[in-house]
N, C-alpha and C positions, 0 to 999 in steps of 0.2 A: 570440529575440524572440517574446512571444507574441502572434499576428495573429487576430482575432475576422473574420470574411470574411463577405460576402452579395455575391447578384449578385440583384437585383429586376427587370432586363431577364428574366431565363431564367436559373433555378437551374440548377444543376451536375445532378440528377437528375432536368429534362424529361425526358420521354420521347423528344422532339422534336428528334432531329440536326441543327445548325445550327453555322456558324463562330461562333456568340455564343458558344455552350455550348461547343465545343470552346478559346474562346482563354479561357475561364473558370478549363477543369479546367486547363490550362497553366500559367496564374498560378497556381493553388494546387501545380502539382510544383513549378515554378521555385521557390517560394516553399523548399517541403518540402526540394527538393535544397543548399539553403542551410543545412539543419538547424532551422528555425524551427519552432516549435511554432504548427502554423494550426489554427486549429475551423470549422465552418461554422456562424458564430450564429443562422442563419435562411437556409429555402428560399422562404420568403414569397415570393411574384412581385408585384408592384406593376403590371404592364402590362398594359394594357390597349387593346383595339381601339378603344374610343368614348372620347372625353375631356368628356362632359358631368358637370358642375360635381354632380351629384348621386350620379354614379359616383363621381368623385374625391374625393367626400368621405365615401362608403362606404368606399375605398380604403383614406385616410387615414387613418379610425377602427378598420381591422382592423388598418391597420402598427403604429398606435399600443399596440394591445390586444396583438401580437405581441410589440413593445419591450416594455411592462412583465412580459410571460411571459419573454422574454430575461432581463431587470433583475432580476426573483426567483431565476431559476433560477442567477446568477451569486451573490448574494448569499447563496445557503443554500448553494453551493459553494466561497465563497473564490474565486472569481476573478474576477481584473481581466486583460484583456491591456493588452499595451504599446500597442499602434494598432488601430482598427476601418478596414479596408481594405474599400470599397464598388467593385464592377464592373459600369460598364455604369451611368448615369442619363443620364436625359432624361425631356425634359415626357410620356412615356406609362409612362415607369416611373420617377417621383420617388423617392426615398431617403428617405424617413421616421424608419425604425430605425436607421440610423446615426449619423444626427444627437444623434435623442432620448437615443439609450445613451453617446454620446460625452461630449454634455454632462453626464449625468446621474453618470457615471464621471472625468468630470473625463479623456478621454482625446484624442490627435491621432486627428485625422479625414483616412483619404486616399481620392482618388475615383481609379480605371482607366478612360479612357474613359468621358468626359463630352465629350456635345455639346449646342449651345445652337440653335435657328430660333428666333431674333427677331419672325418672320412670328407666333408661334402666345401670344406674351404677351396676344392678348385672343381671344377666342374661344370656342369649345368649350375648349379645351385652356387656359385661362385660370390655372386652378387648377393643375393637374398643370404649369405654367409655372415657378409661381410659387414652386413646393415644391421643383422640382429648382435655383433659384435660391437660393433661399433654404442647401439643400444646398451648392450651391455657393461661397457667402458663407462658410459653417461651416467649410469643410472646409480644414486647414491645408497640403494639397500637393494640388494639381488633376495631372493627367495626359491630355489630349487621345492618342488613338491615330493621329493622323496630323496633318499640320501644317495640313489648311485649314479644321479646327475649332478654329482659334486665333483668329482672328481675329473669332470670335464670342462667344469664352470669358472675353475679354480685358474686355470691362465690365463683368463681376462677379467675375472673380479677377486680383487682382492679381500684378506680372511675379515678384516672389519664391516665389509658390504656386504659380505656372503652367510647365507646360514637355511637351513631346513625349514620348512612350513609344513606339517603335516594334515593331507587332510582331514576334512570334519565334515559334515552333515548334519540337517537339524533334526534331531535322529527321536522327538517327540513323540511323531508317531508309527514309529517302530517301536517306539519302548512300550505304547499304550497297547499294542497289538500283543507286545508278548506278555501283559500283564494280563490278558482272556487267559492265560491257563493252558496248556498243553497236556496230553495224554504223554508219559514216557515213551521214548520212541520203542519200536518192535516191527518185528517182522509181517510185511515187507519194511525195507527202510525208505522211505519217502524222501526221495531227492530231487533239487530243485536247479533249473540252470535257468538264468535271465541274461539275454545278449540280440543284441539286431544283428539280425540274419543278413549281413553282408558280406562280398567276396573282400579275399585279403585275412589277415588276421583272426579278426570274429569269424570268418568260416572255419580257419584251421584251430580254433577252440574246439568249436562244434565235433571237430572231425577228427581230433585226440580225444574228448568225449569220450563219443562213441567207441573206439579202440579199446580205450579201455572198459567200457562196462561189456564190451565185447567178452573181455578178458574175465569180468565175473557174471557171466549170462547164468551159471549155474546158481546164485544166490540171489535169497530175495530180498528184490528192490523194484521201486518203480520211479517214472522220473515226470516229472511235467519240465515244458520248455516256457518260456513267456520272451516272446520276440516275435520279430517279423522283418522281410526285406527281402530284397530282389535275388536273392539269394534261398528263400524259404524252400522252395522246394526238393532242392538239395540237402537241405540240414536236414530235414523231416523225414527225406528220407534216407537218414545215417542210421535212426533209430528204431528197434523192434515196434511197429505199431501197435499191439496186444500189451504193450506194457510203457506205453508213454503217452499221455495227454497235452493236448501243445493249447495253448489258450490265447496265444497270437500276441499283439501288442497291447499291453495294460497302459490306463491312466497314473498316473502315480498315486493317486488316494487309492486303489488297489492293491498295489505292491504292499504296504505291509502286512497285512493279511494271510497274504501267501508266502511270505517270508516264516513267519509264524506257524502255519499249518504244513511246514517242512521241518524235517528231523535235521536235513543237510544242506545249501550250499556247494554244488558242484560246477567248479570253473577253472580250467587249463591255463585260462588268464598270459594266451599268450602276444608277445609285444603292450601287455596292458602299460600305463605310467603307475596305476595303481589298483584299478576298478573298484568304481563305485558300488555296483552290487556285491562287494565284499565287506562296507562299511551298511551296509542296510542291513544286510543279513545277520550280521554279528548284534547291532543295533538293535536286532526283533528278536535276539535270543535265538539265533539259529547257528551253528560252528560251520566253518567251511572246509572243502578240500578243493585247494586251489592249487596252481605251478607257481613257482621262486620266481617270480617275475619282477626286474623293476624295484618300482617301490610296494609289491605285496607283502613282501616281509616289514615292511616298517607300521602294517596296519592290521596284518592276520602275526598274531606267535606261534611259531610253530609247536605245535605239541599240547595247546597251552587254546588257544580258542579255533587254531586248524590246523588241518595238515597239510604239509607242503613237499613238492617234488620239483624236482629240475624240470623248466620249462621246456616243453614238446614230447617230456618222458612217459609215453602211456603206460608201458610199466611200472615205472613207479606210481604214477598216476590211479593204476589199478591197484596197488598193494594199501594205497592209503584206502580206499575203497573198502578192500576186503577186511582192512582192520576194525573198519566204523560198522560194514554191514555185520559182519560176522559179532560185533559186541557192540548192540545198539546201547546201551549206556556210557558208552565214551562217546555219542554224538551228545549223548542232554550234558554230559558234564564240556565239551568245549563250547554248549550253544548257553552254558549259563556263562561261562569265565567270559566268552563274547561279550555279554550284554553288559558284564563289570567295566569290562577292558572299553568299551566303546563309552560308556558313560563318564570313566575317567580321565578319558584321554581325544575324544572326537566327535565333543559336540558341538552346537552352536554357541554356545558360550565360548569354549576352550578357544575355536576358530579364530573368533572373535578378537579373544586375548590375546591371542598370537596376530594375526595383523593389526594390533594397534601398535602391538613392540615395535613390528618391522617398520610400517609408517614414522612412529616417533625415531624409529633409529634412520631412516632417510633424511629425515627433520634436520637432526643430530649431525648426519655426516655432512651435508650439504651448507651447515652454517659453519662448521669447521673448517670444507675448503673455500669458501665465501673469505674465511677471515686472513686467508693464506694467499690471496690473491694480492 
């Protein structure tokens, strides 16, 4: 199959390390490990910080200018792909180019991760609302990356376009890591938290955290941090120095290593979509104790490979805490059910299988109203 691909949230070659960009390039190997002939038709970024209606339609005007360089370049080439596969819209990064080339190509349209706030249809962000709606409308197979943006997806795509994609990672080598062997956990409990140290969100992780290990300062634990950002100095110092080691930002041949050499997994995960170091972690054989965030329940079980609290709750936050520290064998027993749970259900392969459905179901729906025209 040949897949024309854009991601307008954050191309594949930002600069800028983030789980957007890394669950990007993923879908383009799953795609590749399938044998599919993928292009990248455009790095174009559509997002942006400010959503006033003057931006957006500067925005607009360059996506537009970008599709017709796309639409030349294909047609002094001879190529058409089989589907335009978009990742990543929403009202700060609407989908323009995909649309424009789909229809222009006469091709199925499928979206990775689309979310909808309702809140933001008039506003600043009025315009960039309206376009990733409108995208939405277009697009012959929608795909939500977790299930509690369904229910907002659901009055512009309807139930044959619409369905869940969960993610995945190619969690290889996280599995090789936790195949070196671990000592059973014990006191102290060795806990790990991996996040870029930026204001917004990722700080107010950091800074539930801390609240709660506040909350069990009398028991033993120690924590390593793995991040970094303009923000560092503040997060670093949320936490007792004597009893945290901060290792700054790792390469990713790193991370599973230190995934492995933790008993725990500790992340507040708040505003997350899903976090990715919840899928690595669990992948290296480590359990987490993360917040109900989103789509974390549809990737951590509670009870079962973590534990889970109401997002911003440092009390509960702290009690999941006290139950792991205080009985380090319920972290080896969620960090083994982890490595099951992830190898069954979220790896490169599984990924994989699931965006071939969704593409052939774009295929599917697109030749259906083709015939109905």
């Amino acid at each position: 199959m040949k897949i024309a691909f854009t991601a307008p949230m954050k191309p594949l070659d930002h600069p800028v390390p983030s789980g957007d960009r890394t669950m990007g390039r993923l879908i383009v190997k799953a795609l590749e490990s399938r044998g599919h002939d993928l292009r990248i038709a455009s790095t174009f970024r559509s997002w942006r910080k400010d959503g006033a209606d003057a931006i957006q339609a500067q925005v607009r005007c360059e996506a537009l200018k970008e599709a017709d360089r796309i639409s030349s370049e294909w047609e002094a080439a001879g190529y058409r792909p089989d589907v335009f596969l978009t990742y990543h819209l929403y009202h700060k990064a609407p989908d323009w180019i995909g649309p424009a080339l789909s229809d222009r190509f006469d091709l199925p349209y499928a979206v990775v991760e689309a979310s909808r706030a309702p809140k933001r249809q008039t506003g600043n962000w009025a315009l960039g609302f309206a376009a990733a709606d409108q995208a939405l409308k277009r697009a012959d197979a929608v795909a939500a990356i977790h299930n509690a943006d369904l229910g907002c997806l659901e009055p512009v795509v309807s139930p044959g376009r619409l369905q869940v994609l969960l993610p995945f990672l190619d969690a290889t080598p996280f599995q090789a890591a936790s195949e070196t062997g671990r000592p059973p956990a014990s006191p102290p409990l060795k806990l790990l938290a991996v996040g870029m140290m930026r204001e917004g969100d990722k700080q107010r992780s950091f800074e539930v955290l801390a609240e709660a290990l506040d909350d069990v300062a009398a028991l033993p634990w120690r924590l390593t941090l793995v991040g970094d950002g303009p923000a560092r100095d503040h997060v670093l110092g949320l936490f007792p120095a004597d009893r945290t080691t901060w290792l700054g930002a790792l390469p990713p041949d790193r991370l599973p290593a230190e995934y492995a050499a933790h008993d725990l997994l500790v992340w507040p995960a708040i505003r997350e979509a899903f976090g990715l170091a919840l899928l690595e972690a669990q992948a290296s054989g480590t359990g987490v104790i993360a917040g109900d965030t989103f789509g974390v329940p549809d990737i951590v079980r509670n009870g079962e490979t973590g534990l889970l609290s109401a997002e911003g709750d440092a009390a509960a936050f702290a009690a999941n805490l006290r139950r792991a520290i205080e009985d380090p064998a319920l972290a080896d027993r969620l960090g083994h059910t982890a490595s099951v749970h992830i190898a069954d259900n979220h790896t490169l392969a599984a990924g994989a299988a699931r965006l071939d459905a969704l593409l052939q179901r774009a295929i599917d729906n697109h030749l259906q109203r083709a015939s109905k025209r």
